[in-house]
C-alpha positions in Angstrom: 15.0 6.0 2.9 13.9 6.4 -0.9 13.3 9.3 -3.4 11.6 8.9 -6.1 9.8 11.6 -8.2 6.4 12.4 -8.8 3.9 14.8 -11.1 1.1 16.3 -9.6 -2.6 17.7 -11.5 -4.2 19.7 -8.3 -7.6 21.0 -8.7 -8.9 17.5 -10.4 -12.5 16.4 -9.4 -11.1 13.1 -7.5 -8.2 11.6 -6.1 -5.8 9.2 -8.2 -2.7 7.3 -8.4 -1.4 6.7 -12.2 1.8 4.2 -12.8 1.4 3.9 -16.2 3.8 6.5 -17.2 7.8 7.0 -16.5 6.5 8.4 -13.4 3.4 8.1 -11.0 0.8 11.2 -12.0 -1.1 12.0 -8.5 -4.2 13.9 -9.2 -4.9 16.5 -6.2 -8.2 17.9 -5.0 -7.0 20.9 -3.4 -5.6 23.8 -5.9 -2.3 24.6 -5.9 -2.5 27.3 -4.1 -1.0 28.5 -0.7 0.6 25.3 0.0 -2.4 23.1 -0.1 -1.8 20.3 -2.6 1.2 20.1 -0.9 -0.4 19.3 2.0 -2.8 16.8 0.3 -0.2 15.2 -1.0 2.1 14.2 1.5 -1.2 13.2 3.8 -2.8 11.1 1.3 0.8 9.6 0.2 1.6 9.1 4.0 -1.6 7.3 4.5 -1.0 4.7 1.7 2.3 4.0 2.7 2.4 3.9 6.3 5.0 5.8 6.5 5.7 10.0 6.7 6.0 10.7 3.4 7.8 14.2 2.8 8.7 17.0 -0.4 12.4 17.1 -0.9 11.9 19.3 -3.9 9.6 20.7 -6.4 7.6 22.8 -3.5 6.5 25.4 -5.9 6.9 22.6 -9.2 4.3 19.7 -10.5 7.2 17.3 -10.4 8.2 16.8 -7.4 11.0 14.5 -5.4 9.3 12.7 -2.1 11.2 10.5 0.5 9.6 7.3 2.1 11.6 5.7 4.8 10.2 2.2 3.1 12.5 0.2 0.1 12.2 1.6 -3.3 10.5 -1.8 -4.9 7.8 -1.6 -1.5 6.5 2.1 -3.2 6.1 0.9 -6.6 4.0 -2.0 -5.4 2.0 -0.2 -3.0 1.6 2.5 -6.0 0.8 0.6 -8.4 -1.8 -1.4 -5.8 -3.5 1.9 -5.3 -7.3 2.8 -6.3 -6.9 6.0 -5.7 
């Protein structure tokens, strides 16, 4: 299993993965409100990976700590392979 963190932007017009910073910037859809960029977020992130991707932390934050049962260098490459 890995952590690794994460920021969120809900609300954004479109969907989107950005590695270029110290750490990935997902851009949500759904607001941030009752729980439902949460719920994006660990579908669309589950998806891509394959994999059940869950919150460890950061429920109620923008940066947030996920777990992937994958290895650490297999997310960055599948991250960074990502269109969005």
């Amino acid at each position: 299993m890995t952590e690794f963190y994460i920021k969120v932007r809900p609300g954004e017009e479109r969907f989107d993965i950005d590695t270029s910073g110290t750490y990935p910037v997902v851009d949500l859809e759904s607001p941030a409100e009752k729980g439902r960029a949460n719920e994006e977020l660990v579908h669309r992130l589950s998806e891509i990976f394959g994999e059940e991707a869950g919150i460890v932390s950061g429920h109620h934050s923008r940066r947030k700590k996920m777990i992937v049962e994958m290895p650490e260098k297999e997310i960055e490459e599948i991250l960074e392979d990502c269109p969005g």
